[in-house]
ZANUKE-443082 format. One record per atom (N, C-alpha, C, O): residue number from 1; residue in three letters; x, z, y. Coordinates in steps of 0.02 Angstrom, whole numbers, padded with zeros to 5 digits. Each point is the difference from the previous one (the first is absolute). Layout:
% residues N
+-----+-----+--------+--------+--------+
!   i !  aa !   east !     up !  north !
+-----+-----+--------+--------+--------+
! NUM ! ALA !      X !      Z !      Y !
...
+-----+-----+--------+--------+--------+
END
This chain:
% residues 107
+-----+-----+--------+--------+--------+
!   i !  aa !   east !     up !  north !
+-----+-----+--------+--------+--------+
!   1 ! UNK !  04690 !  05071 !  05323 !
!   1 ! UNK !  00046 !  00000 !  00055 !
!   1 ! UNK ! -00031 ! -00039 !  00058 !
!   1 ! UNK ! -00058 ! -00019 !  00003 !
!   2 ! UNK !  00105 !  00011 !  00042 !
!   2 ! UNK ! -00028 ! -00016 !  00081 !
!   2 ! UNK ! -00006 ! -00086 ! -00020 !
!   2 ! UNK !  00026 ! -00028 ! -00048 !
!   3 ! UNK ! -00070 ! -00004 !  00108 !
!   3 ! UNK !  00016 ! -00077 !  00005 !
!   3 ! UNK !  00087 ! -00021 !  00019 !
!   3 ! UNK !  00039 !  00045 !  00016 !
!   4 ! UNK ! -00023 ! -00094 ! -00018 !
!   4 ! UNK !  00060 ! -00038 !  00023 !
!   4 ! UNK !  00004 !  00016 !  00051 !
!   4 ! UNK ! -00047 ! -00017 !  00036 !
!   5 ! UNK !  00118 !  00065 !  00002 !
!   5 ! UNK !  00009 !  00010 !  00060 !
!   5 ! UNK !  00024 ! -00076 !  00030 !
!   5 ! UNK !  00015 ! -00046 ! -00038 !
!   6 ! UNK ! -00015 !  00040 !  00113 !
!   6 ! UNK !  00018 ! -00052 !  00044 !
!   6 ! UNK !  00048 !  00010 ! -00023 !
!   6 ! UNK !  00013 !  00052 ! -00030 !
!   7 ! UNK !  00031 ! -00107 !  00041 !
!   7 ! UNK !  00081 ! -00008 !  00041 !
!   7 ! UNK !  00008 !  00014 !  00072 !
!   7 ! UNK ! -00025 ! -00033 !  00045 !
!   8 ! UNK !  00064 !  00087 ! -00041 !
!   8 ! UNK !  00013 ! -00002 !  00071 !
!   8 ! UNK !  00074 ! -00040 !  00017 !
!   8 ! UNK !  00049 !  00014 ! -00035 !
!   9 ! UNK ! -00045 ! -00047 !  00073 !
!   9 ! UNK !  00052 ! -00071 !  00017 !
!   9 ! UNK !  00044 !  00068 !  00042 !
!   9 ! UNK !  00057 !  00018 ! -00015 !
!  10 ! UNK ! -00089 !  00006 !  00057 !
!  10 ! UNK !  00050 !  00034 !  00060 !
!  10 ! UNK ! -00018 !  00059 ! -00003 !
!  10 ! UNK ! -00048 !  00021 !  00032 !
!  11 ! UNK !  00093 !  00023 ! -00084 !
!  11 ! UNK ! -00006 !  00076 ! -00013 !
!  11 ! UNK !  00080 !  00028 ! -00015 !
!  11 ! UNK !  00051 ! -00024 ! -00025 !
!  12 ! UNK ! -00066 !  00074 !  00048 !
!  12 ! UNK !  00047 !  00045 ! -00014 !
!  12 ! UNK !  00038 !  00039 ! -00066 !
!  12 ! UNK ! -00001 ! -00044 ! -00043 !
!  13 ! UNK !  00021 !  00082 !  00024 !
!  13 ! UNK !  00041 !  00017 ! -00064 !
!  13 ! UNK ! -00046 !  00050 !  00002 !
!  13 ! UNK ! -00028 !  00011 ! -00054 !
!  14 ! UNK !  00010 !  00026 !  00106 !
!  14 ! UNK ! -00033 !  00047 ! -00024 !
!  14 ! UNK ! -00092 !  00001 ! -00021 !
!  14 ! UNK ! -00036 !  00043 ! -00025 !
!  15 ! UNK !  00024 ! -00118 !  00051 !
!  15 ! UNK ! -00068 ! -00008 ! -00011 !
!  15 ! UNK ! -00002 ! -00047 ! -00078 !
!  15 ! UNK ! -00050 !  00007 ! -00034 !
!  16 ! UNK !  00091 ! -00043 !  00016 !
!  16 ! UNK !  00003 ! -00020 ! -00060 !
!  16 ! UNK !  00007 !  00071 ! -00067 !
!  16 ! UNK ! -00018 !  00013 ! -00057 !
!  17 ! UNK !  00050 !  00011 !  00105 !
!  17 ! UNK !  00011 !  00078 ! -00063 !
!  17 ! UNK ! -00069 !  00049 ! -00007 !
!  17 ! UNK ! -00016 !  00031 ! -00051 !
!  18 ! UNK ! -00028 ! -00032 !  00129 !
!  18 ! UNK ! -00054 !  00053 !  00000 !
!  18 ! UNK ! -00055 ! -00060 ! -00032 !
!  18 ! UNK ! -00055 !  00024 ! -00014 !
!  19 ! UNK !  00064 ! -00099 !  00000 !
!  19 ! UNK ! -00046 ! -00032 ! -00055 !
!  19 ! UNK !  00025 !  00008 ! -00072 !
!  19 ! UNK ! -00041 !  00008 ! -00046 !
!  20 ! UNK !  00097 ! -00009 !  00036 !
!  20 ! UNK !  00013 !  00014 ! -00085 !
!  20 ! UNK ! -00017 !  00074 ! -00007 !
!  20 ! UNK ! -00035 !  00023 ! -00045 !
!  21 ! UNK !  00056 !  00002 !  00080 !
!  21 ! UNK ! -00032 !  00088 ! -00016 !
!  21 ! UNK ! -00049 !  00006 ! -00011 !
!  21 ! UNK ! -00011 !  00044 ! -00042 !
!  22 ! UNK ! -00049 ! -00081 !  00068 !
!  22 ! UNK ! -00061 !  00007 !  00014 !
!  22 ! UNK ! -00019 !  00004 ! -00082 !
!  22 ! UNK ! -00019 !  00046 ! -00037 !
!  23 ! UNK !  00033 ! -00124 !  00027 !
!  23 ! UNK !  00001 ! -00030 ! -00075 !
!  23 ! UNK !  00017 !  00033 ! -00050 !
!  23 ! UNK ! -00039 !  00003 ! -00047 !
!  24 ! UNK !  00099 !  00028 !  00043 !
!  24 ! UNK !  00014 !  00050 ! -00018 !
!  24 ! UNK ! -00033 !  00048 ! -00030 !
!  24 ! UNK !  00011 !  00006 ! -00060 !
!  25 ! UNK ! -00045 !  00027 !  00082 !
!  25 ! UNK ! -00041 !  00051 !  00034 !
!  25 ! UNK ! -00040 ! -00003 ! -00063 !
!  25 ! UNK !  00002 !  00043 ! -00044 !
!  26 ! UNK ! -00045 ! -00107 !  00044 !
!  26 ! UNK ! -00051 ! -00025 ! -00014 !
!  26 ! UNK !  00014 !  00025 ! -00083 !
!  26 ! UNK ! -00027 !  00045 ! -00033 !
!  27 ! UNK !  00091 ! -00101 !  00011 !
!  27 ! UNK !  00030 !  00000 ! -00059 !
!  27 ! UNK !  00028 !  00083 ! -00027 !
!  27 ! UNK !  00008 !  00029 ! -00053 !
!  28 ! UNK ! -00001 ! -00018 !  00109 !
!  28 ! UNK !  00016 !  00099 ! -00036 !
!  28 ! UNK ! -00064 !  00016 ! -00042 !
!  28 ! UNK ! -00004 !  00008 ! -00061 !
!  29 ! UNK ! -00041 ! -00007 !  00104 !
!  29 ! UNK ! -00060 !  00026 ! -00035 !
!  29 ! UNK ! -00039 ! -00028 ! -00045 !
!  29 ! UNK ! -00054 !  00026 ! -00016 !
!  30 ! UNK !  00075 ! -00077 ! -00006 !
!  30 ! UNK ! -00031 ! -00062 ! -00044 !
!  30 ! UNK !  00045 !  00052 ! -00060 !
!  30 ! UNK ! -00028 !  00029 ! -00046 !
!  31 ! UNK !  00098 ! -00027 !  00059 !
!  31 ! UNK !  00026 !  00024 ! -00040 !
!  31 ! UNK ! -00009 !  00074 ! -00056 !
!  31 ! UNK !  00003 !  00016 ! -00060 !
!  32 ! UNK ! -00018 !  00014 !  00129 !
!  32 ! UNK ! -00015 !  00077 ! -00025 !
!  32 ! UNK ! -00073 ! -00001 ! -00045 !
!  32 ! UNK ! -00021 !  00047 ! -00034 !
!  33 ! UNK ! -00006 ! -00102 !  00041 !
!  33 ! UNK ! -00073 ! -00002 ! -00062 !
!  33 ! UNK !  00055 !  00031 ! -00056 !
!  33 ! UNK ! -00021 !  00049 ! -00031 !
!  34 ! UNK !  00074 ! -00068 !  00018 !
!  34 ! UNK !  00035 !  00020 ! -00106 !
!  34 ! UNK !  00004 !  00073 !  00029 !
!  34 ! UNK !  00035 !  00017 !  00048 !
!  35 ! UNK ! -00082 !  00026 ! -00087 !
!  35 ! UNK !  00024 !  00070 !  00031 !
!  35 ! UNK !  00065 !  00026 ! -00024 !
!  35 ! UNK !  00027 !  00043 !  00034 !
!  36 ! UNK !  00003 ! -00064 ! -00093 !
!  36 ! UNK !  00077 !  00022 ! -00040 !
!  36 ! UNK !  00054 ! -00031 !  00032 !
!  36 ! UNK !  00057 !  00004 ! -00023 !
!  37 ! UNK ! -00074 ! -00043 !  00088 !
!  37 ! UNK !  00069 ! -00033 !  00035 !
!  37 ! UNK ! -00003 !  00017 !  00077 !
!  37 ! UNK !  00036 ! -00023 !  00044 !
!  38 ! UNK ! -00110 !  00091 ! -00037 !
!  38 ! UNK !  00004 !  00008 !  00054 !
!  38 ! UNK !  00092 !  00033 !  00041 !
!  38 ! UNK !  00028 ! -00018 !  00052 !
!  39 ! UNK ! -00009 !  00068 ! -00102 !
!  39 ! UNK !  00068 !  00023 !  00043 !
!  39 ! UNK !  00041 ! -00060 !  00057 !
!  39 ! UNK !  00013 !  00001 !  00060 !
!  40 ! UNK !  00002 ! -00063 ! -00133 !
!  40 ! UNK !  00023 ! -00062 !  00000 !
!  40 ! UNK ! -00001 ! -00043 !  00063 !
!  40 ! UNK !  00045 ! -00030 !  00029 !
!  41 ! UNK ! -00126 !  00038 ! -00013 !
!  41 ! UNK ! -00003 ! -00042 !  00041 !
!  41 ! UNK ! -00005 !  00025 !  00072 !
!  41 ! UNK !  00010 ! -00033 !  00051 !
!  42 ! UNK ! -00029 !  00106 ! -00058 !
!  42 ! UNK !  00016 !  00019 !  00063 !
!  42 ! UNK !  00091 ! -00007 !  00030 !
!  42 ! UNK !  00029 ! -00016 !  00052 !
!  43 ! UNK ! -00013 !  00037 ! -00119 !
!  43 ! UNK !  00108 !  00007 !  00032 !
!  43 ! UNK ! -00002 ! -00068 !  00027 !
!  43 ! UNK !  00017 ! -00008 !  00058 !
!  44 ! UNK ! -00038 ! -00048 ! -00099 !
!  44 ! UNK !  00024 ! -00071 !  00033 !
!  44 ! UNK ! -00031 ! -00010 !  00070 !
!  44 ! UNK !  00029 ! -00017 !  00051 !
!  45 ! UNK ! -00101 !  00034 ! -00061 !
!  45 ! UNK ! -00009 !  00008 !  00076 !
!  45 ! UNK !  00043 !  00025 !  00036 !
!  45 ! UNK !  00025 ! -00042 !  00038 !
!  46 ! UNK ! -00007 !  00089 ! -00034 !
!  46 ! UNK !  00032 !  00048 !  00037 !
!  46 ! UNK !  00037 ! -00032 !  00036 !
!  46 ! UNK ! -00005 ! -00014 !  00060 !
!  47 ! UNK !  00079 ! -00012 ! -00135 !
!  47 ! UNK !  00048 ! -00026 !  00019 !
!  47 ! UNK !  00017 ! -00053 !  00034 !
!  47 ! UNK !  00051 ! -00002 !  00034 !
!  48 ! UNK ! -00091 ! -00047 ! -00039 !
!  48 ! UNK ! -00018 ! -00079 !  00017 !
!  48 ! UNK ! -00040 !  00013 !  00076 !
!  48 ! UNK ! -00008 ! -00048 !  00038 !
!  49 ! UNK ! -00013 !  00106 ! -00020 !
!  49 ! UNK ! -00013 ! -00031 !  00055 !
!  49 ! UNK !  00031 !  00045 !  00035 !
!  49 ! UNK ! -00020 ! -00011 !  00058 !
!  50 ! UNK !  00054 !  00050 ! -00056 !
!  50 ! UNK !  00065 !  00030 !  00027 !
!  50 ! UNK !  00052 ! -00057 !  00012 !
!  50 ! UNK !  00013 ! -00017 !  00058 !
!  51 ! UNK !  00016 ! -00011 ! -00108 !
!  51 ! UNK !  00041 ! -00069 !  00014 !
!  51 ! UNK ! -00034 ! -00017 !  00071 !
!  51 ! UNK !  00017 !  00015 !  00057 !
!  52 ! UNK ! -00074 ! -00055 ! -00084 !
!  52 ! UNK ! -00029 ! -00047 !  00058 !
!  52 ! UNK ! -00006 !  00026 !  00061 !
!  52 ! UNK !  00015 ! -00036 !  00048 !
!  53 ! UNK ! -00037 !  00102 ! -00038 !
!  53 ! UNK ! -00008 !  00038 !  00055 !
!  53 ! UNK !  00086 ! -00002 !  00041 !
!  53 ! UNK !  00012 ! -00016 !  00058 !
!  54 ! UNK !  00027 !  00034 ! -00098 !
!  54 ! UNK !  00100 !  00011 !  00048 !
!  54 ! UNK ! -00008 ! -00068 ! -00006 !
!  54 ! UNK !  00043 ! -00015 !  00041 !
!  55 ! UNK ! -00066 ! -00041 ! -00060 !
!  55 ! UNK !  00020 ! -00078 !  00042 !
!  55 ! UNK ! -00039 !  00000 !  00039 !
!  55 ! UNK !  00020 ! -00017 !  00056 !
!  56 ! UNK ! -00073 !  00031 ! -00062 !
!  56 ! UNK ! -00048 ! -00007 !  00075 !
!  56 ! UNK !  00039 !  00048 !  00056 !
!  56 ! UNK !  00003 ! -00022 !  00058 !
!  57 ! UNK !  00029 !  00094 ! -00075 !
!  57 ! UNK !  00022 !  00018 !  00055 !
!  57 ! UNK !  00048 ! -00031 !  00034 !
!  57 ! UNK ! -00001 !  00005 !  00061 !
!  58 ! UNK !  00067 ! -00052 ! -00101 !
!  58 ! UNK !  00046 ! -00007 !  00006 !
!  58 ! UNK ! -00018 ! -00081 !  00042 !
!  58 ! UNK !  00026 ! -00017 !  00053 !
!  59 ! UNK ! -00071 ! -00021 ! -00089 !
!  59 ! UNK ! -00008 ! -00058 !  00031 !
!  59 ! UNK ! -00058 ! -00029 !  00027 !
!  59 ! UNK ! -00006 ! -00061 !  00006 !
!  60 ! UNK ! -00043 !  00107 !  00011 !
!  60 ! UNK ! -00085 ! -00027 ! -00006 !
!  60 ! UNK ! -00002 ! -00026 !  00075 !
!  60 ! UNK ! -00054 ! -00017 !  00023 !
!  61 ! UNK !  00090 !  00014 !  00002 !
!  61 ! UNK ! -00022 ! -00042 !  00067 !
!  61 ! UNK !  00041 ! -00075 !  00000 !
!  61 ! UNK ! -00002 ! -00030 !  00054 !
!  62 ! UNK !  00023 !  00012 ! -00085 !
!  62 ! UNK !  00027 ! -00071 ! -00039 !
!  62 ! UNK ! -00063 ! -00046 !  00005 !
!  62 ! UNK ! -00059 !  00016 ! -00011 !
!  63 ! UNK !  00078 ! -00064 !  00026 !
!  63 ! UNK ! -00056 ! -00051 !  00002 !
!  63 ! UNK !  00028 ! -00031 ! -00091 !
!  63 ! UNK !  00055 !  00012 ! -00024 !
!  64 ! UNK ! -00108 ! -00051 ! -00009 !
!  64 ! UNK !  00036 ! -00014 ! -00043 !
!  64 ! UNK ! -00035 ! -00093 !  00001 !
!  64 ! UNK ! -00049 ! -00019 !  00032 !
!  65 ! UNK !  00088 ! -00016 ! -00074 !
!  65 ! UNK ! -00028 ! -00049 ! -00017 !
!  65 ! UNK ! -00050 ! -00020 ! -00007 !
!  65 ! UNK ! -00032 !  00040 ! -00034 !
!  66 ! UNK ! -00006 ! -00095 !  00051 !
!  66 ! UNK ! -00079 ! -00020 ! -00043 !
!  66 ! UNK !  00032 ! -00006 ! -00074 !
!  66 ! UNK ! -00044 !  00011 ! -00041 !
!  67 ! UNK !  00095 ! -00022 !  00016 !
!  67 ! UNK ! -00004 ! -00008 ! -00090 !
!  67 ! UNK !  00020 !  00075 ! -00047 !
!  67 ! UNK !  00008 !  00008 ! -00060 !
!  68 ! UNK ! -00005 !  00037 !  00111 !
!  68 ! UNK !  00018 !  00072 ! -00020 !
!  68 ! UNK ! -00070 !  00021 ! -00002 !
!  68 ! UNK ! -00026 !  00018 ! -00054 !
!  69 ! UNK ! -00006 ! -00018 !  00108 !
!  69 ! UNK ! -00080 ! -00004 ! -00010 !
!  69 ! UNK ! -00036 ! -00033 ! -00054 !
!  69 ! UNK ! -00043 !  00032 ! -00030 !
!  70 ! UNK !  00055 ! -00083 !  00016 !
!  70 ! UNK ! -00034 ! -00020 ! -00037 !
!  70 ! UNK !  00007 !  00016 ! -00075 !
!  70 ! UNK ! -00043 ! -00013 ! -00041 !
!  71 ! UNK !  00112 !  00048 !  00025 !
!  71 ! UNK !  00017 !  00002 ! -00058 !
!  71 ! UNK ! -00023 !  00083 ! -00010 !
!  71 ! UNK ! -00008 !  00018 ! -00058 !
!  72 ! UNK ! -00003 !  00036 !  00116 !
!  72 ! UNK ! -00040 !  00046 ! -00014 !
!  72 ! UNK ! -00071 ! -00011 ! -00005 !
!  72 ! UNK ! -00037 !  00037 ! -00031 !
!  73 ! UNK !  00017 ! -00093 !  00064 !
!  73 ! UNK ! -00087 !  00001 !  00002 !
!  73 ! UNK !  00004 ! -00035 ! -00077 !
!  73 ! UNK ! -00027 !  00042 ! -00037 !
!  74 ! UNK !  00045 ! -00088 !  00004 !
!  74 ! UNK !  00012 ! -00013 ! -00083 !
!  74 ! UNK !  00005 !  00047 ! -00027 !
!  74 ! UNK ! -00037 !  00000 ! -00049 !
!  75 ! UNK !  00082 !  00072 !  00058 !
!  75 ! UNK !  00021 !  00047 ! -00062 !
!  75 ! UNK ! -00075 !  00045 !  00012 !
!  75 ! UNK ! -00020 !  00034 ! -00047 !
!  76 ! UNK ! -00016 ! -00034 !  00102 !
!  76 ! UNK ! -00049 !  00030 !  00018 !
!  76 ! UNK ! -00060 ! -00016 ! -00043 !
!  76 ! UNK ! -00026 !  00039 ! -00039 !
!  77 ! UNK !  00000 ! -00117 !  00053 !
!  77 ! UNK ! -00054 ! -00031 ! -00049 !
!  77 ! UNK !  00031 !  00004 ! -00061 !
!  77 ! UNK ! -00048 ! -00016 ! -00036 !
!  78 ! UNK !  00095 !  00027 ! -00004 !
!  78 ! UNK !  00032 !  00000 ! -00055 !
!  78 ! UNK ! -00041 !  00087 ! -00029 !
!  78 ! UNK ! -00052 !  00017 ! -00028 !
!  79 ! UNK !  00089 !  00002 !  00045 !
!  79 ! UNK ! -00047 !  00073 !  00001 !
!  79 ! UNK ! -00054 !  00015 !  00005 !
!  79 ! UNK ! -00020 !  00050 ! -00029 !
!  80 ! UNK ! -00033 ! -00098 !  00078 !
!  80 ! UNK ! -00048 !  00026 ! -00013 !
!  80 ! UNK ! -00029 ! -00026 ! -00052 !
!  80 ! UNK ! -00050 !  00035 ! -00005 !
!  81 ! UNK !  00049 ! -00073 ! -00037 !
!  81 ! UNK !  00003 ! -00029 ! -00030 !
!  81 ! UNK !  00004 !  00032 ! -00081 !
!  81 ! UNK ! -00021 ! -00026 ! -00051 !
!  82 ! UNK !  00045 !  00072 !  00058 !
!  82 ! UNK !  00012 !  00059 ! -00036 !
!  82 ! UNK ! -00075 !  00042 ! -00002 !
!  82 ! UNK ! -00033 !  00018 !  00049 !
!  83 ! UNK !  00014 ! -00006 ! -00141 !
!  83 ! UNK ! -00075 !  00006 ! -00003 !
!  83 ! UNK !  00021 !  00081 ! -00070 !
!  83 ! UNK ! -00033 !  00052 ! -00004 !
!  84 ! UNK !  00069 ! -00064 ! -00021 !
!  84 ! UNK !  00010 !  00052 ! -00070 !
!  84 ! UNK !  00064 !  00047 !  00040 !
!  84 ! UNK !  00048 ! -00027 !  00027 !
!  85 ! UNK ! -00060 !  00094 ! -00031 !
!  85 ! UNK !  00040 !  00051 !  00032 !
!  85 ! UNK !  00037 !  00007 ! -00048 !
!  85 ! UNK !  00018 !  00059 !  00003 !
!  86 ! UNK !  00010 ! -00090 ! -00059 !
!  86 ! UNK !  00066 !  00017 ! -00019 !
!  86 ! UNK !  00044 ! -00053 !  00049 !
!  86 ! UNK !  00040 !  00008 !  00046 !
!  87 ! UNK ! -00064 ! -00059 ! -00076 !
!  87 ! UNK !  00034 ! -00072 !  00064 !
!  87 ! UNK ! -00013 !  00021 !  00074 !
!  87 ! UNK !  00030 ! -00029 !  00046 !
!  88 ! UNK ! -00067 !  00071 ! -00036 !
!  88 ! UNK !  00035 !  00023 !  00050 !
!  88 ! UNK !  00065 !  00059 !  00019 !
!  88 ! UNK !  00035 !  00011 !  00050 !
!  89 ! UNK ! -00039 !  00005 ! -00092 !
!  89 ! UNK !  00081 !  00049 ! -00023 !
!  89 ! UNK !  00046 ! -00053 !  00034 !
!  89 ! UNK !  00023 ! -00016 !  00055 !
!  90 ! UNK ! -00022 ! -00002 ! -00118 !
!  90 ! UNK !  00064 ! -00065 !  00000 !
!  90 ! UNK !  00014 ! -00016 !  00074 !
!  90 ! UNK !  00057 !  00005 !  00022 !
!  91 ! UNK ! -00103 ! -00021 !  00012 !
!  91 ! UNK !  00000 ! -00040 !  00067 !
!  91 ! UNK !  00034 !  00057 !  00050 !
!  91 ! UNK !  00046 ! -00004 !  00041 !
!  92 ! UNK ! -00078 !  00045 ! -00058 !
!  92 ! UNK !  00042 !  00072 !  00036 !
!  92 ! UNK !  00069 !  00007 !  00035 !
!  92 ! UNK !  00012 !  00022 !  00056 !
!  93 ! UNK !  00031 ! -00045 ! -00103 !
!  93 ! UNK !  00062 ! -00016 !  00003 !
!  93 ! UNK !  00033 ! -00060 !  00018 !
!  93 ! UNK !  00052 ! -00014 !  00029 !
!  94 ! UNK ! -00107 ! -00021 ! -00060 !
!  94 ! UNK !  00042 ! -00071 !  00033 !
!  94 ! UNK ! -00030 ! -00038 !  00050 !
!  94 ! UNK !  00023 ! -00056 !  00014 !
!  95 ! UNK ! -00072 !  00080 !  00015 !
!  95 ! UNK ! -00024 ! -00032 !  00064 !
!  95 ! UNK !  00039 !  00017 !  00074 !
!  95 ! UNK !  00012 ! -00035 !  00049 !
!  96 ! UNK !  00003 !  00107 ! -00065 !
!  96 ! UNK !  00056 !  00016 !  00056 !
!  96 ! UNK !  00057 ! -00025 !  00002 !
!  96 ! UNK !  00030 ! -00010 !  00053 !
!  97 ! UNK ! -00015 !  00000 ! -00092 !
!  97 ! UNK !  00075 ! -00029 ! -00037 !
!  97 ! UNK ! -00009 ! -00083 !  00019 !
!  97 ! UNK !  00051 ! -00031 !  00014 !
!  98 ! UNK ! -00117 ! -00005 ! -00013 !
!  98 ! UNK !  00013 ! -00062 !  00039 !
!  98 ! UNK ! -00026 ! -00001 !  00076 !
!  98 ! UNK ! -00003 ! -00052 !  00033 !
!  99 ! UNK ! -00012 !  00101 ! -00016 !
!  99 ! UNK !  00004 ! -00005 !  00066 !
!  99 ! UNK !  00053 !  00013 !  00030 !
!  99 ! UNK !  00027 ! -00030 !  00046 !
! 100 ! UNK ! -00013 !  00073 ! -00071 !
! 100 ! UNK !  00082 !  00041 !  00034 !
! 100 ! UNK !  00072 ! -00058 ! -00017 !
! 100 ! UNK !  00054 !  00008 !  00028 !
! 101 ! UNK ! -00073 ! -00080 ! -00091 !
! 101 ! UNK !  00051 ! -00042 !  00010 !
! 101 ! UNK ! -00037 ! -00025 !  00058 !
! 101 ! UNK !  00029 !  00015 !  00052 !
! 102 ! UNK ! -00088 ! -00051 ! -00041 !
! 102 ! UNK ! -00013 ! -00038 !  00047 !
! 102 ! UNK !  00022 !  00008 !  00076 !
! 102 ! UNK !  00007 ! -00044 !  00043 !
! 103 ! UNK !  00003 !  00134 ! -00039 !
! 103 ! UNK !  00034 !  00020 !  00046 !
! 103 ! UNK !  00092 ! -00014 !  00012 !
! 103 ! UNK !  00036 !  00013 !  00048 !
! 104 ! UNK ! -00024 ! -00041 ! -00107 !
! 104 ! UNK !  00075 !  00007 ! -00011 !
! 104 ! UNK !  00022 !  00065 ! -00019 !
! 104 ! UNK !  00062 !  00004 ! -00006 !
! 105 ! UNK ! -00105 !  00064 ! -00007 !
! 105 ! UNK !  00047 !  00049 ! -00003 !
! 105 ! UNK !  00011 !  00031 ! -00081 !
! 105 ! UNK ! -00036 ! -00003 ! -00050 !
! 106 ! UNK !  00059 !  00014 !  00055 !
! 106 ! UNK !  00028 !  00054 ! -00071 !
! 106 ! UNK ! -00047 !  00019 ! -00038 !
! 106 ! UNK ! -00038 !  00036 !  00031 !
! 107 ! UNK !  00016 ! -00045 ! -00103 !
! 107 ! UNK ! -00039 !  00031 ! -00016 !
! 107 ! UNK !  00006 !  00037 ! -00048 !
! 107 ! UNK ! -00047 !  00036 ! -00017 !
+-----+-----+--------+--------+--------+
END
């Protein structure tokens, strides 16, 4: 995976979301190495960043906190961090799921 992204102090909802996506991204394809969980991991893709995508539409010009930031740039190095593509499955699901609390929204 990538080095430790910065913290950005003064960003937006939608630039904190186009860095976890990024990450994301990364961890999809880490994932798809298990070829028997490929279906799996594409749907979660799918779905998880569909979520993230209608909050970015709904709120991505939001300035957000430096500690909202920081708690995505954490779930970020947390992930990359992530080396065996089953553990990256797992993360699949629940990395969106703590960004989207860090956002406060529904998950």
């Amino acid at each position: 995976m990538t080095e430790a992204p910065k913290t950005l102090i003064d960003e937006t909802l939608h630039e904190a979301i186009t860095r976890a996506l990024e990450a994301y991204a990364e961890l999809e394809a880490l994932g798809e190495e298990v070829e028997d969980e490929w279906t799996y991991v594409t749907d979660l893709e799918v779905a998880w960043r569909s979520r993230l995508l209608e909050v970015d539409a709904a709120r991505g010009s939001e300035r957000v906190a430096p500690s909202i930031s920081r708690a995505v740039t954490a779930a970020i190095v947390e992930i990359g961090r992530v080396e065996d593509p089953h553990r990256a499955i797992d993360w699949l699901s629940t990395f969106p799921q703590v960004v989207l609390t860090a956002f406060g929204e529904p998950t």
